[in-house]
C-alpha positions in Angstrom: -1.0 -31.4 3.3 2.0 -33.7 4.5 5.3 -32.2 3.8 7.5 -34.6 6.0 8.2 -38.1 5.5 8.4 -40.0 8.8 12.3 -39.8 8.9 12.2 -36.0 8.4 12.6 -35.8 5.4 11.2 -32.5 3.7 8.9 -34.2 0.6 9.0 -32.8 -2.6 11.8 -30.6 -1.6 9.7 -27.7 -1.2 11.0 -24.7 0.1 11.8 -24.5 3.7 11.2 -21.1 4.6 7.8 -21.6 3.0 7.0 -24.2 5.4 7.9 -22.2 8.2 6.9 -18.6 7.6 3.9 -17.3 8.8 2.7 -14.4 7.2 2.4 -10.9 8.9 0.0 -9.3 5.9 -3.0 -8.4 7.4 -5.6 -9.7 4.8 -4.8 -13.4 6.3 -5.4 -12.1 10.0 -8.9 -10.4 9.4 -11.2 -11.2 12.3 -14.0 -13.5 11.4 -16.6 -11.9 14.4 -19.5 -10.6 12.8 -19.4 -6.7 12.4 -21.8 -3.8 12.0 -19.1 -1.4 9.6 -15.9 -2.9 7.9 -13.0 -0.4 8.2 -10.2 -3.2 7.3 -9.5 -3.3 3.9 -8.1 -0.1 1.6 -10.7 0.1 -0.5 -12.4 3.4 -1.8 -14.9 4.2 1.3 -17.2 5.7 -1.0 -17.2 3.1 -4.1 -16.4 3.5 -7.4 -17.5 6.6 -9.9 -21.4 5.9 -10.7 -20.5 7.2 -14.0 -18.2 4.0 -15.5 -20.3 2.8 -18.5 -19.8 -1.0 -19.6 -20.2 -1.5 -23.6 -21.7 -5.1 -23.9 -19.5 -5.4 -26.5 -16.9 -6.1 -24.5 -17.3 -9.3 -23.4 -17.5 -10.6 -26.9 -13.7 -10.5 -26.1 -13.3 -12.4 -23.1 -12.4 -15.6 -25.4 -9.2 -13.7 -26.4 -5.8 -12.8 -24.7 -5.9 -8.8 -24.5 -4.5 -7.6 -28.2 -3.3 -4.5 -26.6 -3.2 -2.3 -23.3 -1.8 0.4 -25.5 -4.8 2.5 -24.9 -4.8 2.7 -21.2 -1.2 3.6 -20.9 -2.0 6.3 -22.9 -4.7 7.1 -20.7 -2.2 6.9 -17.6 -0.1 9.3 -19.7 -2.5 11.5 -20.5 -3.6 11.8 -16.6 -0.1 12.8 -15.8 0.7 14.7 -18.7 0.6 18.1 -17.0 3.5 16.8 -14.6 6.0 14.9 -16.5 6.5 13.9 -20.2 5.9 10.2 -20.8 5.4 7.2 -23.4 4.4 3.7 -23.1 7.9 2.7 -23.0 7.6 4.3 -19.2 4.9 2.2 -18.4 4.2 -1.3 -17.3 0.4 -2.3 -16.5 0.5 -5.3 -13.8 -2.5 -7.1 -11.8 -2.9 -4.7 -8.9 -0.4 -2.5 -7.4 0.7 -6.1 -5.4 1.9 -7.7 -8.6 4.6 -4.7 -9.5 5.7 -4.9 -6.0 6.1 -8.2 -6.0 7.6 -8.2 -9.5 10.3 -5.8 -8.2 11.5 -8.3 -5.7 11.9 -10.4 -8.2 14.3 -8.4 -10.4 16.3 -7.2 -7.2 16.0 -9.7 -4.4 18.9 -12.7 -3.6 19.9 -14.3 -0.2 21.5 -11.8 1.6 20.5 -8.6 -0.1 19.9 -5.7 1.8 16.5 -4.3 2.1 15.8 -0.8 3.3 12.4 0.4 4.7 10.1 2.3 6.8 8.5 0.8 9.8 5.7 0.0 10.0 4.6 0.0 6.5 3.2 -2.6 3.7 3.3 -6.1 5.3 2.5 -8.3 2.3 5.8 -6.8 0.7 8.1 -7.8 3.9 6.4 -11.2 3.6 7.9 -11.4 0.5 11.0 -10.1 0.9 11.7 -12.4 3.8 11.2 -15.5 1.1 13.9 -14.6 -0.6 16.1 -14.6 2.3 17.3 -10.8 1.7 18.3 -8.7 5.1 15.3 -6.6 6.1 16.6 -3.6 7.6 13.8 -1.6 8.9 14.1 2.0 10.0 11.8 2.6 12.9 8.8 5.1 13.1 9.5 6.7 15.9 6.4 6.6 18.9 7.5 10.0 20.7 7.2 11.8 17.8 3.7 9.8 17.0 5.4 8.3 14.4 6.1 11.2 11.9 8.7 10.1 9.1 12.0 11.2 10.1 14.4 11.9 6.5 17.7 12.1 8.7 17.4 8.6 10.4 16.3 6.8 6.9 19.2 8.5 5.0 21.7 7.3 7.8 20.7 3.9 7.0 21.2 4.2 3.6 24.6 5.6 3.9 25.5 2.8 6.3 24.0 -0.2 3.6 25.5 0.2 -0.1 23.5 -1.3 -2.9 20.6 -1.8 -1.4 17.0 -1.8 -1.9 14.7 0.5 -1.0 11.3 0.3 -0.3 8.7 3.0 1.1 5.5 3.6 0.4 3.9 7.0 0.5 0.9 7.8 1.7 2.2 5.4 4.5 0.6 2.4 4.9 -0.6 2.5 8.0 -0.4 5.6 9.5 -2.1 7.4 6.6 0.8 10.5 6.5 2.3 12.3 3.4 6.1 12.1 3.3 6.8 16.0 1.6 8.1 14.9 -2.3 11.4 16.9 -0.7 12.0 14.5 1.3 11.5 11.8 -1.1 13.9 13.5 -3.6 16.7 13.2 -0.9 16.0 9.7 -0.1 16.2 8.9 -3.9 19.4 11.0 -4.8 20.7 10.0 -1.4 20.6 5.8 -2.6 21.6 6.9 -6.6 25.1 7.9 -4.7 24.9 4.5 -3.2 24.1 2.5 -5.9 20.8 1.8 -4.5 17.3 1.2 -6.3 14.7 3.0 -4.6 10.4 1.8 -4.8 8.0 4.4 -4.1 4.7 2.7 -3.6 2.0 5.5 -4.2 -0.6 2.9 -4.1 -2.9 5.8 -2.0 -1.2 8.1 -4.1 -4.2 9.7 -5.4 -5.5 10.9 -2.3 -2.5 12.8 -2.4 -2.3 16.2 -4.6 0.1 15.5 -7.7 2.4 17.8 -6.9 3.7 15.3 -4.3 4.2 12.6 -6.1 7.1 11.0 -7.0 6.0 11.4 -11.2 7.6 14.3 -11.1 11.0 12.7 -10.7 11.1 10.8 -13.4 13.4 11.6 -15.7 15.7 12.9 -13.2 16.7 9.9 -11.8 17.4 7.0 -13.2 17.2 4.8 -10.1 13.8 4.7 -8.9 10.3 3.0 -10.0 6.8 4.3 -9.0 4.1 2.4 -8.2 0.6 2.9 -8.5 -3.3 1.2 -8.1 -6.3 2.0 -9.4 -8.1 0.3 -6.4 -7.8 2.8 -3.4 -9.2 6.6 -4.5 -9.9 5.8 -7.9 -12.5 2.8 -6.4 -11.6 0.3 -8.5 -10.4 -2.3 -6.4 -12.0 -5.5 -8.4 -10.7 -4.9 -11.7 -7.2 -5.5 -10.5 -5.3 -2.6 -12.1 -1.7 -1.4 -11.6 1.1 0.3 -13.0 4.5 1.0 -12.6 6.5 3.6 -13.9 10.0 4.2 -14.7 12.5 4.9 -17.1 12.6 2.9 -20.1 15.7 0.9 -19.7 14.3 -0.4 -16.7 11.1 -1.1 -17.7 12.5 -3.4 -20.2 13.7 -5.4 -17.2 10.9 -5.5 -15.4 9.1 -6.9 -18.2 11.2 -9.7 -18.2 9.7 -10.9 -15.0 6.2 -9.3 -14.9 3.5 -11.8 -15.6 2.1 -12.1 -19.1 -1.3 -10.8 -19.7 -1.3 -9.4 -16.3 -4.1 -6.9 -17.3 -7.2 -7.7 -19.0 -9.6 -6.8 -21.9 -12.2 -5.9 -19.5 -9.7 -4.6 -16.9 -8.1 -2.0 -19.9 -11.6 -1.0 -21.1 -13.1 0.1 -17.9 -9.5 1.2 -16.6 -8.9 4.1 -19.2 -12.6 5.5 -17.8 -11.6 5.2 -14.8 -7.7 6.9 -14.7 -8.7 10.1 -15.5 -12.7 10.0 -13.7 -11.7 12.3 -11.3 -13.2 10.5 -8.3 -10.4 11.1 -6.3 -10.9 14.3 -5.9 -14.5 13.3 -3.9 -13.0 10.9 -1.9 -10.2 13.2 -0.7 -13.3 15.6 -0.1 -15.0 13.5 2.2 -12.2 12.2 3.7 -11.1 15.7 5.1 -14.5 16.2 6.4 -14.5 13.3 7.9 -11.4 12.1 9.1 -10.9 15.0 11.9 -14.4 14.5 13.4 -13.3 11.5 14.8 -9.9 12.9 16.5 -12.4 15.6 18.0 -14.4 12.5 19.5 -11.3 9.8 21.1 -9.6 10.1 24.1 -9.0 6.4 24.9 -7.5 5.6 21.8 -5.3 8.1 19.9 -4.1 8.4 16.5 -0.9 8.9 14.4 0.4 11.5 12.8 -1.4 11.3 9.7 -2.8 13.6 6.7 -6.4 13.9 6.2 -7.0 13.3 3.0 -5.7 9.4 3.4 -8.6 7.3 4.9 -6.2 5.0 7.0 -5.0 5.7 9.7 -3.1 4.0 13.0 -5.0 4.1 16.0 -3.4 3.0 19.2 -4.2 2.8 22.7 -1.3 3.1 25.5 -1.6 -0.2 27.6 -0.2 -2.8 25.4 -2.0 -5.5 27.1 -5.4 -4.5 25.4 -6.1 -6.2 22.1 -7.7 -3.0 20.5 -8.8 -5.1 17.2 -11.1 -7.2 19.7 -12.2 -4.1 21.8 -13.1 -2.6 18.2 -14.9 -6.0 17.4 -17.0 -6.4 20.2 -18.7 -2.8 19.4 -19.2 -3.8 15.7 -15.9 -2.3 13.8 -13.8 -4.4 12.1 -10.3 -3.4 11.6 -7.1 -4.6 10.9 -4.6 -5.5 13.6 -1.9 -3.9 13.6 0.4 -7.3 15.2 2.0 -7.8 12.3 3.5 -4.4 11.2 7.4 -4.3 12.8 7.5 -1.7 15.5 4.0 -2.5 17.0 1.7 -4.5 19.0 -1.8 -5.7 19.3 -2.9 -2.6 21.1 -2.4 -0.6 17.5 -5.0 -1.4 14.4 -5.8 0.6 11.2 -8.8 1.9 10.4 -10.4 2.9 7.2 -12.9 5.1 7.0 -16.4 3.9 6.2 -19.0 5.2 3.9 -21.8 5.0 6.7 -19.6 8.0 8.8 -22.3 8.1 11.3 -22.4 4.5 12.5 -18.5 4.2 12.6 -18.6 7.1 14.8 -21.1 6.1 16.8 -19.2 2.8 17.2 -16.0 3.6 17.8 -17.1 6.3 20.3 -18.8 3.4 22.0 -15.2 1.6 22.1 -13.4 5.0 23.5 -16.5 5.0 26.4 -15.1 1.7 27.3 -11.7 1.9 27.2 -11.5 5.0 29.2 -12.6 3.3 31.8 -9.9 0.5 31.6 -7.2 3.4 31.2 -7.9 5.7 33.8 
């Protein structure tokens, strides 16, 4: 598409920074090389719960706007209802967990803001921030401590940036590792002292037991929003389902910039099944039975602090002239590079775990074979 006239001129007047960014999110950098297991993308491993039933009925609907998404908010209510006391006032239903993230920029970002976050973490969200021209501020993961979240160097920064934003997700996206909801809590009372709005993004939240998430702050603090998805452990992925939750007040805000419809007939039916299926609780299952077997098997390439019940993971290997997504590749894994996350290189990737264990093993093994020999 031309955007330049011959004399320079920008056509249109469309957004410069647009014209010039290049996007770090990994989901426009997938490698097109055919592949034997796809470990890229955050979806379920093991699918979606075989026990989802589909009423026909249903899509006698589909020439309406949704009437209502009343009745799964009150399934998302009920789901948490041992944890925290909620209504639909708390809750806002969006398309995908990337929609309230996005949505939330929106409501807090300007030129010149100041944005707080881990690195490396979320990319599509730091794309985004960056188009509003707000100061990303990113506090560093640090390698000699294979990249375990440190509290003390995150609430420095926050002390040193008044009114900012905040944005972390937990599980971390890539490395796969818990932040303890401690920890949290001080990083969310620490920014209500500096007028600061915090984001948790739980998006792999439910491959994390409930007792660390960050539901069980609300009501305590007025300053923070959750963020959830139904399309990591809960396998649902396709119907685009997410939610935030807050208090009230601020919900009514969010609204305000939220799209419209954002969640659909089909979306809500099959959504209150699946909120409160249970299917984490497999995935979590095989993912701790899996997800060590694999450390027990690499030498070549290594792996980030992480927590075993999170399928991703960071996977790195030492020399930073090896391009460890083509490595991966070439013996039939496909991965995501890790170039774009700030803080690393192309020698780091994510992995995902796949359902067919036994062939990603066998795989990756074959890339560790290779690479020891290139590292020794």
């Amino acid at each position: 598409m031309k955007t330049q006239r011959n004399n320079g001129e920008n056509m249109y007047d469309i957004n410069k920074l647009l014209l010039n960014l290049v996007k770090n999110d990994y989901s426009e950098h997938l490698s097109d090389e055919s592949f034997i297991v796809d470990c890229s993308l955050g979806q379920n491993p093991y699918g979606f719960n075989p026990d989802v039933n589909v009423d026909l009925d249903i899509f006698k609907t589909l020439d309406s706007y949704p009437h209502s998404d009343s009745e799964l908010k009150k399934a998302i209510i009920k789901r948490f209802s041992k944890r925290v006391e909620l209504n639909e006032d708390n809750i806002s239903l969006t398309c995908g967990s990337i929609e309230a993230l996005f949505s939330l920029n929106r409501v807090f970002m300007y030129k010149g803001k100041k944005v707080i976050g881990t690195a490396p973490q979320f990319t599509a969200v730091i794309d985004d921030i960056h188009i509003y021209e707000a100061v990303y501020i990113p506090v560093f993961l640090n390698k000699e401590k294979n990249f375990k979240f440190n509290t003390d160097d995150f609430l420095k920064t926050i002390y040193e940036n008044h009114s900012s934003y905040i944005y972390i997700d937990n599980p971390n996206n890539p490395t796969g590792q818990v932040i303890p909801i401690s920890e949290i809590e001080k990083i969310i009372a620490a920014a209500q002292k500096n007028n600061s709005f915090v984001c948790i993004d739980e998006a792999y939240g439910d491959y994390m037991e409930d007792d660390n998430s960050a539901i069980n702050l609300i009501g305590k603090y007025d300053n923070f929003a959750l963020v959830r998805s139904l399309s990591k452990a809960l396998g649902a992925a396709g119907i685009r389902i997410g939610y935030i939750i807050s208090g009230a007040n601020f919900i009514k805000i969010f609204n305000k910039v939220k799209l419209p419809f954002a969640a659909t007939s089909l979306s809500i039916y099959i959504g209150q099944q699946i909120v409160n299926s249970g299917w984490e609780e497999f995935a979590k299952k095989q993912s701790r039975k899996n997800k060590p077997v694999i450390r027990e098997n690499l030498s070549a390439i290594r792996t980030s602090y992480t927590d075993d019940s999170v399928p991703i993971c960071l996977y790195y290997v030492e020399n930073k002239d090896i391009n460890l997504e083509k490595v991966l590749i070439k013996h039939g894994i496909r991965v995501v590079t890790c170039e774009g996350y700030d803080g690393l290189g192309k020698n780091y990737v994510r992995i995902n775990l796949n359902k067919d264990f036994n062939t990603m093993l066998e795989c990756l093994k074959k890339a560790d074979k290779e690479l020891s020999g290139i590292t020794s």
